[in-house]
N, C-alpha and C positions, 0 to 999 in steps of 0.2 A: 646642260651640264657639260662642263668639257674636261678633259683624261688630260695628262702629261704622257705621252707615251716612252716608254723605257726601249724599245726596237724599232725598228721597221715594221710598221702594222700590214705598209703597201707592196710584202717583197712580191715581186711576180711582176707586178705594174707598169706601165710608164713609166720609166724615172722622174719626168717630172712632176708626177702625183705622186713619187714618194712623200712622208711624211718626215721633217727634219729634225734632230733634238732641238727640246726647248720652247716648237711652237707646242700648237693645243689644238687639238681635235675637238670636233661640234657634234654633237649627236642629238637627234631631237630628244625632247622633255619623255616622250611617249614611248621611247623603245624598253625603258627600264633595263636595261639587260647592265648596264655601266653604274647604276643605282645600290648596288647590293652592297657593304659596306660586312667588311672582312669582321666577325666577332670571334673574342674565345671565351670560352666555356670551360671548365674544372667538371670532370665525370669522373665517375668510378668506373672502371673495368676490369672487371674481375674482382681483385683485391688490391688494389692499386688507384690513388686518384691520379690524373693526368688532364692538359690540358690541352683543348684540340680547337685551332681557328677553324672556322671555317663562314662562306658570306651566310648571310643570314637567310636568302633562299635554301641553301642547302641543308642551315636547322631546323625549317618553318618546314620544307618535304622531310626530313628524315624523322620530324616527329610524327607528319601521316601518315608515315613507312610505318612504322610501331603501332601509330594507333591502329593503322588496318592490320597489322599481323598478331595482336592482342599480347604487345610484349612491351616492355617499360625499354624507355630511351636508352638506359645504361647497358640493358640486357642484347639489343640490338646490336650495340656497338663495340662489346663483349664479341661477339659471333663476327663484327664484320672486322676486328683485330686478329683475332684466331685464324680467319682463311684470308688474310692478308699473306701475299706472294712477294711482295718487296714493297719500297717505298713509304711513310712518312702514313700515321692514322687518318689526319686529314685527306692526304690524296685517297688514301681505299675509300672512306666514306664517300667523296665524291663522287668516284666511279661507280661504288654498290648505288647510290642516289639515282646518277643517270642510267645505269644497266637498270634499276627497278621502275625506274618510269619508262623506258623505252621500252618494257614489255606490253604495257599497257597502250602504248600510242599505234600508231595506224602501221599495218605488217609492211608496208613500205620503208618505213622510215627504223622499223627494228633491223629489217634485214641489210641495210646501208648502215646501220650500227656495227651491226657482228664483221660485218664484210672489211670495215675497216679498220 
């Protein structure tokens, strides 16, 4: 699959492994990470319907969030708008996403989360 990249993917790098506008980046079939295809969705929060992108990993976990925490998808998202601190619904879902799976992953890898 290959990206059109919008930046400099390589800043830091060689300059001449920057990557330039307009080529295309390669990434193997098997990394998936570049696979996830941005979806939106219409929820209710609160009392209010609203529509929130986000890739489709991020629906497929936010809906294991819920099932593990024995609450309905709308009600989730309810509580993760309400202790939202700034920025866009989308964006906090994400974060609440990755903040909830990195408690679960290996204490190396949470405390290089927090630390960052």
């Amino acid at each position: 699959m290959t990206e059109t990249p919008s930046r400099n993917v390589n800043a830091g790098r060689d300059a001449s492994a920057a990557v330039r506008p307009g080529h295309k980046l390669s990434y193997p079939e098997s990394s998936g990470y570049l696979r996830s295809r941005v979806l939106k969705r219409s929820i209710v929060v609160g009392r209010h319907k609203t529509s929130v992108s986000l890739e489709d990993v991020f629906w497929n976990e936010l809906r294991r969030i819920a099932q593990e925490l024995g609450v309905h998808l709308s009600e989730l998202v309810a509580r993760i708008d309400a202790d939202r601190q700034h920025g866009n619904l989308s964006s906090a879902i994400r974060l609440f996403v990755f903040e909830e799976r990195c408690k679960h992953s290996e204490p190396k890898y949470h405390q290089e989360a927090q630390s960052a």
